[in-house]
TORTORVO-609451 format. One line per 8 residues: number of its first residue (from 1); their letters; for each residue x, y, z of N, C-alpha, C. Coordinates in steps of 0.05 Angstrom, whole numbers, plus 5000, padded with zeros to 4 digits. Each point is the difference from the previous one (the first is absolute). Example, Ala and Ser with C-alpha at 12.3 -4.5 7.8 and 13.67 -1.06 7.14 Angstrom:
2
1	AS	5264:4886:5156:4982:5024:5000:5018:5024:5000; 4993:5021:4986:5016:5024:5001:4985:5022:5014
END
This chain:
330
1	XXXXXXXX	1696:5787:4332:4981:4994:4980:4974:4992:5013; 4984:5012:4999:4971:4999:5008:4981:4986:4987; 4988:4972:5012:4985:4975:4984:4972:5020:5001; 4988:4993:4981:4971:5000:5003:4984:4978:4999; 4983:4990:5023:4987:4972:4989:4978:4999:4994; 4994:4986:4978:4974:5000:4980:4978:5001:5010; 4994:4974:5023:4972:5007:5012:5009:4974:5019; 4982:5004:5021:5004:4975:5013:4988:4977:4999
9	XXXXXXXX	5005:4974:5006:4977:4978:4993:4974:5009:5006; 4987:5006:5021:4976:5003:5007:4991:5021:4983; 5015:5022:4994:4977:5027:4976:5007:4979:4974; 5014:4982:4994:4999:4991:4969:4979:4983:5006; 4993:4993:5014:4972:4979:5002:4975:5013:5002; 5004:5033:5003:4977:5017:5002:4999:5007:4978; 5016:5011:4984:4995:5017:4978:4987:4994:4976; 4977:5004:5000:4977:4983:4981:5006:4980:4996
17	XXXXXXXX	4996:4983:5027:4990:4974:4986:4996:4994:5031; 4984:4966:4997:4994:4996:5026:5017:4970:5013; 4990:4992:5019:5024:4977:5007:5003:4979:4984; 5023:4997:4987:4997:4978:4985:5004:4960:4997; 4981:4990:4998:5015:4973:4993:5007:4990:4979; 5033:4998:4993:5006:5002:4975:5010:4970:4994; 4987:4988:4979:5002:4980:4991:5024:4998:4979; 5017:4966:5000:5021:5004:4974:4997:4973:4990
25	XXXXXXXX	4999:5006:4966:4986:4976:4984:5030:5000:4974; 5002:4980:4999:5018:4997:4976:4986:4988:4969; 4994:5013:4976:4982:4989:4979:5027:4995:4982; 4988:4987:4972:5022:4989:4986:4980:5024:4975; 5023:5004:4976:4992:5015:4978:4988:4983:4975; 4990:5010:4982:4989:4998:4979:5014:5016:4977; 5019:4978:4989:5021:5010:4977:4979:5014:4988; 5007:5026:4979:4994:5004:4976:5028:5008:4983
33	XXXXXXXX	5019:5003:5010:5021:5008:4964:5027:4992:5023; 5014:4984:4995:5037:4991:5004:5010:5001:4986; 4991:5029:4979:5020:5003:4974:5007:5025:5002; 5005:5013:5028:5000:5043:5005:5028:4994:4988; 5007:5021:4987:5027:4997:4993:5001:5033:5007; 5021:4995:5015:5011:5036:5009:5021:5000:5020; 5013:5023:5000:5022:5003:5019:4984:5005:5024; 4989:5013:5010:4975:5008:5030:4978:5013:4985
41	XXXXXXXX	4972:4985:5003:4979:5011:4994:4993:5030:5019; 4989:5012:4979:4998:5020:5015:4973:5018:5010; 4977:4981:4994:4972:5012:5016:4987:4966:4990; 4973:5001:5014:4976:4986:4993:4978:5012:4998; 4979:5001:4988:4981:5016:4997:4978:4976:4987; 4973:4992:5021:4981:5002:4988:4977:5021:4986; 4998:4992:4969:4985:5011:4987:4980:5000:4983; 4966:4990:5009:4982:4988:4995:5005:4977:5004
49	XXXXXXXX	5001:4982:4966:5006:4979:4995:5032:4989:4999; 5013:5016:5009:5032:4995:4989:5016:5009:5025; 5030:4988:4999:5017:5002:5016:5025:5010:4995; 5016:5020:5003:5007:5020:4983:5030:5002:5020; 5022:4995:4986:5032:5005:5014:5011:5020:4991; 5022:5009:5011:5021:5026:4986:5018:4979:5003; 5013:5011:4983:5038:4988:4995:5014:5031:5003; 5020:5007:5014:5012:5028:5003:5018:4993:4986
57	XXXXXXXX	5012:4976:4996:5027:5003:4985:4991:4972:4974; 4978:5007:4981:4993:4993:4987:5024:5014:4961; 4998:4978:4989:5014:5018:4980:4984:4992:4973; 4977:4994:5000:4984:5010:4976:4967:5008:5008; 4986:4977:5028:4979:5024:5007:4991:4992:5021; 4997:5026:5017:4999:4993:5025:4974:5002:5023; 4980:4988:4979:4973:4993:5009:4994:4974:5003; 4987:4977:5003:5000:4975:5000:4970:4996:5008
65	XXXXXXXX	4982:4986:4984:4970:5000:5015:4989:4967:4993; 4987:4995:5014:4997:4976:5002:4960:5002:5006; 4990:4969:4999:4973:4996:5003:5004:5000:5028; 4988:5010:5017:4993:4994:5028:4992:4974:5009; 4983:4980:4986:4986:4982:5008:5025:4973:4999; 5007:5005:4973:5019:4973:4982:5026:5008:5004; 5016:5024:4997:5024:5005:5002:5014:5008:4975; 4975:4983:4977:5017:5007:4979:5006:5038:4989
73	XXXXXXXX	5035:4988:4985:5002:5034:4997:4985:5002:4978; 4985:5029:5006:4989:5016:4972:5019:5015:4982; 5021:5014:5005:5015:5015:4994:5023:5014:5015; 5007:5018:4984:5020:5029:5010:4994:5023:4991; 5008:5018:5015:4997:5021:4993:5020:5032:5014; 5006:5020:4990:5014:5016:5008:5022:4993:5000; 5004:5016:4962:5037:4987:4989:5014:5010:5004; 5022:4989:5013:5029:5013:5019:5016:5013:4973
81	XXXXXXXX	5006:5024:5003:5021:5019:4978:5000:5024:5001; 5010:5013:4974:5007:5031:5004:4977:5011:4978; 4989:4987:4983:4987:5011:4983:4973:5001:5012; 4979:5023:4978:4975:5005:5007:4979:4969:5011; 4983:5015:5017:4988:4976:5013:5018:4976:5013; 5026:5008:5001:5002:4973:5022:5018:5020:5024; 5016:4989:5022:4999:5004:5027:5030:4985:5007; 5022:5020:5017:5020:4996:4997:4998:4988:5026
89	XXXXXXXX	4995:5007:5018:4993:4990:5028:4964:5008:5013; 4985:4974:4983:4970:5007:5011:4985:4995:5022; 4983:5011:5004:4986:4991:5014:4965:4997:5004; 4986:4995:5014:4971:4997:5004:4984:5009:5021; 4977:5010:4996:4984:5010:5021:4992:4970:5008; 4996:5000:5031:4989:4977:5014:4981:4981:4992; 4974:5018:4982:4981:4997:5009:4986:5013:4964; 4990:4978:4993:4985:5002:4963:4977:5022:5008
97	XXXXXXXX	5002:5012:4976:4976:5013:5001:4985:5005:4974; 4983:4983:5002:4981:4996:4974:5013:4985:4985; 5022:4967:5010:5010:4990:4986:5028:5021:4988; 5005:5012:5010:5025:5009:4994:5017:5012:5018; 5028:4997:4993:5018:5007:5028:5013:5029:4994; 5002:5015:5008:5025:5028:4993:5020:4985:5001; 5018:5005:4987:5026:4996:5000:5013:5022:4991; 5028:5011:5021:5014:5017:4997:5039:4984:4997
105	XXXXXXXX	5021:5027:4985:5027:4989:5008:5010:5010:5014; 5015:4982:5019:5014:5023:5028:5025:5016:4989; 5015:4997:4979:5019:5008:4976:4997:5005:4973; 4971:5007:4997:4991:5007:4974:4975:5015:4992; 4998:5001:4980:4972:5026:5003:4966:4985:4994; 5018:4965:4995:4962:5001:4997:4982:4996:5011; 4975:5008:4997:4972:4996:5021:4981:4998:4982; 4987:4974:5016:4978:4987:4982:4981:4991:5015
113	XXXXXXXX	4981:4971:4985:4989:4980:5009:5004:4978:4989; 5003:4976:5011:5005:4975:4996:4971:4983:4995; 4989:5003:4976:4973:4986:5006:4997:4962:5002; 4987:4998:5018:4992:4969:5002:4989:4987:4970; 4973:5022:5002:4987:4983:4981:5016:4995:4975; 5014:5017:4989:5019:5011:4978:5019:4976:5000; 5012:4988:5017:5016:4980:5004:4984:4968:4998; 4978:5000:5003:4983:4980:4996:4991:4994:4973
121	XXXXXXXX	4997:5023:4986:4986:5003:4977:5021:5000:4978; 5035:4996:5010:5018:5002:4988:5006:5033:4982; 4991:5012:5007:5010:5031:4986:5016:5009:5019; 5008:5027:4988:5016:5012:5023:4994:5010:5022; 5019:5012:5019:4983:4989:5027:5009:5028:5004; 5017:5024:4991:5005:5022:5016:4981:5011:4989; 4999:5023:5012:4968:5027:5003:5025:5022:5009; 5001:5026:4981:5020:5018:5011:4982:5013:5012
129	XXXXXXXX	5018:5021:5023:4982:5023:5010:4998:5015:4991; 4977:5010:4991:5000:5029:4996:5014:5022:5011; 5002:5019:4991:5013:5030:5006:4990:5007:5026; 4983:5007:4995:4973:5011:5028:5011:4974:5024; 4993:4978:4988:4996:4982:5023:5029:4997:5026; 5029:5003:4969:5020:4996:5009:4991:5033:5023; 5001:5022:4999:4993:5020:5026:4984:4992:5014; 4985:4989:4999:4974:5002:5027:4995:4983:5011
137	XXXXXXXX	5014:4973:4989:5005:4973:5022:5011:4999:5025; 4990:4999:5016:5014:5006:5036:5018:4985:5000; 5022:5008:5009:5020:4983:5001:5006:4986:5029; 4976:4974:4997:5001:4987:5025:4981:4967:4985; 5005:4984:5019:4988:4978:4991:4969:4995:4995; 4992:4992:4986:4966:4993:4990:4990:4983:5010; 4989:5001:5024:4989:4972:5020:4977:4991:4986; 4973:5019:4990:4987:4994:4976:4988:5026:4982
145	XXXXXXXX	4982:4993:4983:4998:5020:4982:4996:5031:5017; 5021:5015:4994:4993:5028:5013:5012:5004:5026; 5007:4976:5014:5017:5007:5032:5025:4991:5002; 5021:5022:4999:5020:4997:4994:5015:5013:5034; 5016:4984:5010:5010:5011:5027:5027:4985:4985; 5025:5029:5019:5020:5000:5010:5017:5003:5023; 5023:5001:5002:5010:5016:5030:5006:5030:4995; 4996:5013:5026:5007:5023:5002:5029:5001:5006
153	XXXXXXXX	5011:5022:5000:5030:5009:5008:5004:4998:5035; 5023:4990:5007:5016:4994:5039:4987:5036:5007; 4986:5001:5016:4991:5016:5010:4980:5019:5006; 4984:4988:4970:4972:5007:5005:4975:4999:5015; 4982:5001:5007:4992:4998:5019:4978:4969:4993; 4995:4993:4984:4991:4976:4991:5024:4982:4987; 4987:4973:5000:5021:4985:4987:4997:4999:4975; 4975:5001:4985:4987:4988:4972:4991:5022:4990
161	XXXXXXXX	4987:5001:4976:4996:5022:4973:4982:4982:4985; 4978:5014:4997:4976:4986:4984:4994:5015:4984; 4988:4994:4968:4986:5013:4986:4976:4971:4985; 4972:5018:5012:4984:4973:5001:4981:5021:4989; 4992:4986:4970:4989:5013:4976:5000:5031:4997; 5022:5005:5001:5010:5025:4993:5006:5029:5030; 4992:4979:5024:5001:5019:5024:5021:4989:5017; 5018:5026:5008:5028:4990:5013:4995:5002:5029
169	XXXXXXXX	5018:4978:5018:4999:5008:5028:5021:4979:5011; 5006:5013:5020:5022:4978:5019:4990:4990:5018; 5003:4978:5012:4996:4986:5019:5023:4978:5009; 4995:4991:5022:5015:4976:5014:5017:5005:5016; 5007:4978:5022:5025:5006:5025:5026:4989:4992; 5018:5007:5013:5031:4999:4998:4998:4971:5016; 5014:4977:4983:5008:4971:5018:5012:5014:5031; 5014:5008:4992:5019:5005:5031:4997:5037:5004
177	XXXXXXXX	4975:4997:5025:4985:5017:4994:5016:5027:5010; 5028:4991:5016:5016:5025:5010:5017:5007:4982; 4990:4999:4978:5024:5010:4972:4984:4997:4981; 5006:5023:4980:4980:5008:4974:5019:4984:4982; 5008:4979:4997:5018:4990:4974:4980:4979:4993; 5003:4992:4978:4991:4976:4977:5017:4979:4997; 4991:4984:5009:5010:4970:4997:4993:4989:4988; 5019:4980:4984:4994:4971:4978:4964:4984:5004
185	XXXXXXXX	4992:5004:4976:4980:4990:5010:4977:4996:4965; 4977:4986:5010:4994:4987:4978:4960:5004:5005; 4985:5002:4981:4979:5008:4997:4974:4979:4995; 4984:4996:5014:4980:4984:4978:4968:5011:4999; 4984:4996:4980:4978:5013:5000:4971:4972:5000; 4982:5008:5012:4985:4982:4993:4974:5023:5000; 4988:4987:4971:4982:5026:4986:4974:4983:5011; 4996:4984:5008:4964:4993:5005:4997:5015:5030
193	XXXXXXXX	5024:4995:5010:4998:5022:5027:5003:5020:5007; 5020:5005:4980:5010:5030:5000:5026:5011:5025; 5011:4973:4999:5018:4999:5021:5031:5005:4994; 5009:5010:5010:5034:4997:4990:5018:5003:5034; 5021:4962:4993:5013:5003:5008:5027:5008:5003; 5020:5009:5019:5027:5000:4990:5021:4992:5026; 5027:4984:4990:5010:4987:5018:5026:5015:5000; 5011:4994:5016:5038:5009:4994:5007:4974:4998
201	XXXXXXXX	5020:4994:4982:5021:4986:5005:5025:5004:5012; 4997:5022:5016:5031:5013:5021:4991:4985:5027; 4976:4997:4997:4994:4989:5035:4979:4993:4992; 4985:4976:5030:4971:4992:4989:4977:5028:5010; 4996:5001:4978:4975:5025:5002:4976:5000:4982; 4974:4998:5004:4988:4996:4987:4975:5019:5004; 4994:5015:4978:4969:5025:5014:4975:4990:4973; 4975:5010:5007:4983:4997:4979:4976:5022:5007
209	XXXXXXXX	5004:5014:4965:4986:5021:4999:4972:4999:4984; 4978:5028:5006:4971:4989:4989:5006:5018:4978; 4988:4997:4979:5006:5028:4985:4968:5008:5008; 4997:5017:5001:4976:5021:5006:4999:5027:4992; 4979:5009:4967:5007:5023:4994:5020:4999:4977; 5009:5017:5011:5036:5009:4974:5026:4997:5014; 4993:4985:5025:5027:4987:5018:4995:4973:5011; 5018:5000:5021:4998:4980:5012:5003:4991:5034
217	XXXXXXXX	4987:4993:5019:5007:5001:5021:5006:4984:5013; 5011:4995:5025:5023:4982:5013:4975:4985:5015; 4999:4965:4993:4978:4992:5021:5017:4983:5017; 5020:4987:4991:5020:4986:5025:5024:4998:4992; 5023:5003:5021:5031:5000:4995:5005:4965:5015; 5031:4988:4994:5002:4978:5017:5029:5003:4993; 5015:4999:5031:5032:5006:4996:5006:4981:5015; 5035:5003:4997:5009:4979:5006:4998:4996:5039
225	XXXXXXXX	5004:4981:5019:5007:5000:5019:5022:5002:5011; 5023:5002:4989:5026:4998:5008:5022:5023:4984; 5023:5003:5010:5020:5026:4994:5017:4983:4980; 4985:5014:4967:5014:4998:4976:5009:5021:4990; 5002:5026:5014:5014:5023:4997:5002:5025:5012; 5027:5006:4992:4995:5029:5013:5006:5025:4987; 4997:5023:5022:4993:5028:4978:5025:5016:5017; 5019:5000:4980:5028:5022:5012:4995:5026:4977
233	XXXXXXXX	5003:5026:5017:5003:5028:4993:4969:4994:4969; 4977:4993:5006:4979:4997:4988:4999:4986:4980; 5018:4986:4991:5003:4977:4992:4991:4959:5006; 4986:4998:4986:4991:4965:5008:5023:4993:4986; 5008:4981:5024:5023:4982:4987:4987:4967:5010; 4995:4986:4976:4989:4972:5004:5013:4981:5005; 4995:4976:5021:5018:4976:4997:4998:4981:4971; 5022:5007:4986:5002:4979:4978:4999:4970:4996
241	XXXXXXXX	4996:4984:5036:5003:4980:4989:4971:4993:5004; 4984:5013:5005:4969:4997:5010:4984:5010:4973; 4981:4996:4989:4987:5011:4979:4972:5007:5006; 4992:5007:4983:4970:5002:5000:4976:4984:4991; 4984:5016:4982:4987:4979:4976:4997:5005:4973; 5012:4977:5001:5016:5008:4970:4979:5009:4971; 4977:4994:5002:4974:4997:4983:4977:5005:5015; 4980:5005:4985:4978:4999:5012:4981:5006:4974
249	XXXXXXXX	4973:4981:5004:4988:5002:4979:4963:4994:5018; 4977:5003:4984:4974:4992:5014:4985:4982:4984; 4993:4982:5018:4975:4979:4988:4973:5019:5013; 4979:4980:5000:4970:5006:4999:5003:5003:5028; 5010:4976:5018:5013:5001:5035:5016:5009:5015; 5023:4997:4980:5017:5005:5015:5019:5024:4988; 5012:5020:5016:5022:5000:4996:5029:4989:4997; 5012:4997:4990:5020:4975:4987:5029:5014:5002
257	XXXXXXXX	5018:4995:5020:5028:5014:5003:5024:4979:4994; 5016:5009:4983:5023:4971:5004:5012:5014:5011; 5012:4985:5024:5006:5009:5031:5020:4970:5011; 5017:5013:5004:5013:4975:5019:4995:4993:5028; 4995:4969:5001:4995:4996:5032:5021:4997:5008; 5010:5014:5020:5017:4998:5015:5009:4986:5017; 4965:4998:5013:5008:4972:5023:5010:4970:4981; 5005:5000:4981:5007:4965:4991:5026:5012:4974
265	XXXXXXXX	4994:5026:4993:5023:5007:4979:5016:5024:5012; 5018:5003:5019:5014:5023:5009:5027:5005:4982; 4991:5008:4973:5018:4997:4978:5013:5030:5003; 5026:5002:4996:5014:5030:4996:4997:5013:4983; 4977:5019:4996:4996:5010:4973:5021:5016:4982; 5024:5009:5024:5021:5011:4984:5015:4981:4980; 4991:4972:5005:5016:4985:4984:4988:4995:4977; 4981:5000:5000:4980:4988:4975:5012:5004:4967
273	XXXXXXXX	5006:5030:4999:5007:5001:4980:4981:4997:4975; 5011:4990:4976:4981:4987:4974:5000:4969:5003; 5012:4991:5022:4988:4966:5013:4977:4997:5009; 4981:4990:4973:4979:4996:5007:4984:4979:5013; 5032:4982:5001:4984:4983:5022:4999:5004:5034; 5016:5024:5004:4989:5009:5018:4975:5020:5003; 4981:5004:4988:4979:5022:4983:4978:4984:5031; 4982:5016:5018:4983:4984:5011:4977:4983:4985
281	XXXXXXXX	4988:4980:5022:4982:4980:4994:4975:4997:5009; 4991:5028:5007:4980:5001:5019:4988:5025:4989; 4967:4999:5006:4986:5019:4990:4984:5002:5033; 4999:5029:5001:4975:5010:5032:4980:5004:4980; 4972:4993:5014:4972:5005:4982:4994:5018:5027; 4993:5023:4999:4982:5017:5019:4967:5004:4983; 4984:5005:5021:4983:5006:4990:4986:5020:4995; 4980:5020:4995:5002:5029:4987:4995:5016:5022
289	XXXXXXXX	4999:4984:5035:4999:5025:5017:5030:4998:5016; 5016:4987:4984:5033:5003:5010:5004:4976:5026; 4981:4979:4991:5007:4977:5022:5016:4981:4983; 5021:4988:5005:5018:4972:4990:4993:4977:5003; 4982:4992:4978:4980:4972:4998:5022:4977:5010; 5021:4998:4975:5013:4971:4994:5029:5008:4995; 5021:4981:4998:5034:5007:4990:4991:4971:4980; 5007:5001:4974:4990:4978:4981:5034:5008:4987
297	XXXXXXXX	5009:4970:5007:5031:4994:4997:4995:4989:4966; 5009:5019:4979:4996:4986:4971:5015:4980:4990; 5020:4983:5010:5017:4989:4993:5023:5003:4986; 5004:5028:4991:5018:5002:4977:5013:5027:5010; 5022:5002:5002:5009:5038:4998:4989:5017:4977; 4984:5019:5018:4978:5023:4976:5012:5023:4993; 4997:5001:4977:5017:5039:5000:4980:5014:4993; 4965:4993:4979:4985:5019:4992:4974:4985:5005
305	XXXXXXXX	4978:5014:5012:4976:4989:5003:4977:5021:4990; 4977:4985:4996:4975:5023:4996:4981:4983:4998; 4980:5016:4999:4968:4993:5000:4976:5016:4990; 4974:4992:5002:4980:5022:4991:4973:5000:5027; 4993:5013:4999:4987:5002:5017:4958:4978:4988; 5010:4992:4983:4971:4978:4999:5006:4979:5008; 5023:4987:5013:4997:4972:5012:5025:5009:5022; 5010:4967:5007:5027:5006:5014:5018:4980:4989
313	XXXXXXXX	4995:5011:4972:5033:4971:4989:5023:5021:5007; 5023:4991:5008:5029:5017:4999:5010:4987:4984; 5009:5019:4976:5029:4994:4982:5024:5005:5004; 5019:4981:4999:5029:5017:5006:5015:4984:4979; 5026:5018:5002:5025:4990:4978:5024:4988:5031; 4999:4984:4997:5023:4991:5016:5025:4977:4989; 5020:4992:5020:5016:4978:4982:5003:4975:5008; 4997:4977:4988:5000:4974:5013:5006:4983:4975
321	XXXXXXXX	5028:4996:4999:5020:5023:5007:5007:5028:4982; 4983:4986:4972:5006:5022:4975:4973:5018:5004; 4998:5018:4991:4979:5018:5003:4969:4989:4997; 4979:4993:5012:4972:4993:4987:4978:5020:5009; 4987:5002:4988:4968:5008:4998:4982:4989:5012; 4991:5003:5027:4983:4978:5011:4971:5016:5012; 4981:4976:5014:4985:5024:5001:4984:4982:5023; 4988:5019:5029:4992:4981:5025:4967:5008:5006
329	XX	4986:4989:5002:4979:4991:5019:4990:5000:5036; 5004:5039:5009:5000:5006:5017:4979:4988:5018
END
């Protein structure tokens, strides 16, 4: 069996970015809601003014939105069932657009929008799709109005698939650049820059792309230094007890990864399981030319984080010990 190794210390200290001195600060949170009630939350999403959860195994609705500032909840929305307008197993685009979210069922036929304001104003909150729309919606995620990227298929010659206001194109590199396969991995957009990052959670890997045009191009990769896998008969086969990063979201500064430190948490990720108190406690802040400012230890085991790109508050859902809503001061 033939190892392949990721990169060596010295090219991971080259690869966009420059030498680093990396600082580690431990902050304390700022409750907003110790009332999450759910079996595992299942996203966070800042949105304008509001702070927005999924419940996957929700059984009447599996939206949850809250004030950003105060915590208090505003509502629900996206009613779990079999009948018209609600969602047998739903879900949400990342990322509001114009105050409203798509929502599709991964076991059912409906497709909509989830409107904010509609939920504020107390009316109803679904918006069906049109006919037309249900055909000509790209079927890939909405980073913002009009730019919608996906993944391509194990072997193509790009990694990604863009359709950015109506013009298609591929772009991006393969994590493990001696094999065309697709790995676990997670997306974030930041629209004042026009930047989008994406991480694996199979290994630490982290790239950030410009969009430019009707695509997007590769301005820096950052891999891991050490052998977290290998590739038999073209196959990546990953070490399970090593992870990646598990999230990733952008402030105005930073890039924002929940990422485990290793040097102080050498936790077995194969064990973790749905024990969320083993979930990491540590966020990497890089900065937007792929240097690693700080490791900011949050005090709590994190499972969901996010941000917006006009300041650098980070929100996360973590548990201490029951689920809370908190929110930090980067």
């Amino acid at each position: 069996m033939k190892k392949s190794i990721v990169f060596s210390f010295l090219f991971f200290l080259l690869v966009g970015c420059k030498s680093e001195n990396i600082q580690y600060e431990e902050i304390s949170y700022k409750l907003l809601d110790n009332n999450i009630m759910t079996t595992m939350p299942g996203s966070l999403i800042v949105a304008g003014d509001y702070l927005v959860w999924t419940d996957p195994f929700a059984r009447d609705y599996f939206v949850h939105v809250h004030d950003k500032e105060t915590g208090r909840k505003i509502g629900v929305m996206g009613k779990v069932g079999e009948g018209p307008q609600e969602f047998i197993t739903g879900g949400i685009n990342l990322v509001a657009i114009d105050n409203c979210f798509f929502a599709d069922d991964a076991n059912g036929k409906t497709k909509g929008f989830l409107s904010l304001d509609s939920l504020v104003l107390q009316k109803e909150t679904f918006i069906a799709l049109s006919e037309s729309e249900s055909i000509t919606r790209p079927q890939m995620s909405e980073l913002a109005k009009g730019v919608f990227v996906g993944r391509t298929e194990d072997g193509d010659k790009d990694y990604f698939k863009a359709n950015i206001q109506g013009q298609n194109s591929t772009f991006g590199v393969y994590p493990v650049s001696e094999v065309k396969q697709h790995v676990g991995g997670n997306m974030a957009y930041n629209p004042e820059k026009r930047s989008l990052a994406y991480a694996s959670f199979n290994f630490p890997y982290l790239a950030l792309y410009q969009e430019t045009g009707n695509t997007f191009k590769l301005l820096w990769e950052r891999k891991s230094n050490s052998d977290e896998y290998e590739v038999v008969n073209d196959q990546i086969i990953f070490d399970r007890k090593v992870g990646g990063i598990f999230e990733i979201c952008m402030s105005k500064d930073y890039i924002i990864a929940l990422e485990r430190d290793r040097a102080r948490d050498p936790m077995d990720e194969s064990t973790v399981g749905r024990d969320v108190s083993k979930c990491p406690h540590t966020v990497f802040l890089y900065d937007y030319d792929g240097n690693l400012i700080k490791i900011v230890d949050l005090g709590i085991p994190t499972m969901h984080i996010a941000a917006d790109c006009q300041d650098n508050v980070l929100y996360a859902i973590g548990a201490d010990p029951d689920y809370v809503l908190v929110k930090y001061e980067l």
